[in-house]
C-alpha positions in Angstrom: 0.0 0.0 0.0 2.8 2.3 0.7 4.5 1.7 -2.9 1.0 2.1 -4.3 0.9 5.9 -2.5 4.5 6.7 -3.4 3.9 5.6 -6.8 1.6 8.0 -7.0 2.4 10.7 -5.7 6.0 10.2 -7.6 3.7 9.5 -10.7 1.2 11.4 -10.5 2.4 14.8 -8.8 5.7 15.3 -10.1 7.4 14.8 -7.2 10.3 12.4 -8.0 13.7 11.8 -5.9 15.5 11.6 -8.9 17.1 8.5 -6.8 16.2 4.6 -8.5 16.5 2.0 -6.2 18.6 -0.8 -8.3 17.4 -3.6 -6.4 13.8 -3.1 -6.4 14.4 -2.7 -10.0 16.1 -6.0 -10.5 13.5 -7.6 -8.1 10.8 -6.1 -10.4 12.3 -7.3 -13.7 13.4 -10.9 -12.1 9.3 -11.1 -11.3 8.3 -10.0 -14.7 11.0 -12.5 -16.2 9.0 -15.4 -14.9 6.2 -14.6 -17.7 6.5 -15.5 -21.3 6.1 -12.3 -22.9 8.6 -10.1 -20.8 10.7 -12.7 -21.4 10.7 -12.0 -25.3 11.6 -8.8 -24.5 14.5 -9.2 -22.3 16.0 -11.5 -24.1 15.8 -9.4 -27.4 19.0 -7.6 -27.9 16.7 -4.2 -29.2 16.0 -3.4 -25.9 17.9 -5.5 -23.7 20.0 -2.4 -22.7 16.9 -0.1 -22.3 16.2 -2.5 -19.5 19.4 -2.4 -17.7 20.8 1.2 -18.9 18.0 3.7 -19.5 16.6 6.2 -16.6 12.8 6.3 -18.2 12.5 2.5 -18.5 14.6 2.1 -14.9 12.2 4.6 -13.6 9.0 2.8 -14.9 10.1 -0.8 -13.8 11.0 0.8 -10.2 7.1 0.9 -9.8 5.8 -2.1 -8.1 1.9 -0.7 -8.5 3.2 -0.3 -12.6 4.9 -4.2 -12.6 2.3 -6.0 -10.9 -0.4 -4.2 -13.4 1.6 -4.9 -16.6 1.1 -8.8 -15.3 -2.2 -8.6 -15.0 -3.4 -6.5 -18.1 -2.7 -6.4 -21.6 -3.1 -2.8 -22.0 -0.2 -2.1 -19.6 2.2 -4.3 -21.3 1.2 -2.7 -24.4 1.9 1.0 -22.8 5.4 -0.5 -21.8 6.4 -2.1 -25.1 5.3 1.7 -26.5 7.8 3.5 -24.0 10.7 0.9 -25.0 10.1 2.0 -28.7 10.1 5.4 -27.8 13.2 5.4 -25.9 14.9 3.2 -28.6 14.3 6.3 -31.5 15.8 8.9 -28.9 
């Protein structure tokens, strides 16, 4: 419940620590890793190193409320797979 409420407030404010907390973004992607279609795109060298490297994905993934709703619904994974694209043409 707490994540939920820092999540948004840090979404949905603007207030961000500019700080990412590596290990609950490891944590996040190692749970996502465990379903088929996150595993396609970890395992594809396009954005492989969006996943490890980039601040915007990093940022995203850092969201527990955002990872455990990308499991769950279509939609969300769709939303992601758009923001990978997005950072890949920057």
């Amino acid at each position: 419940m707490i994540d939920f409420i820092f999540d948004l407030l840090s979404g949905g404010v603007g207030f961000s620590t500019n700080v990412l907390d590596t290990r609950k973004i490891d944590s996040n992607i190692r749970l996502l890793r465990q379903h088929e279609w996150f595993k396609k795109i970890y395992e594809n060298n396009q954005y492989y190193p969006l996943l490890i490297g980039n601040r915007e994905v990093r940022a995203y993934l850092q969201s527990n409320f955002r990872v455990k709703r990308m499991i769950r619904n279509e939609r969300s994974q769709a939303k992601f797979l758009l923001l990978l694209n997005k950072e890949i043409k920057i």
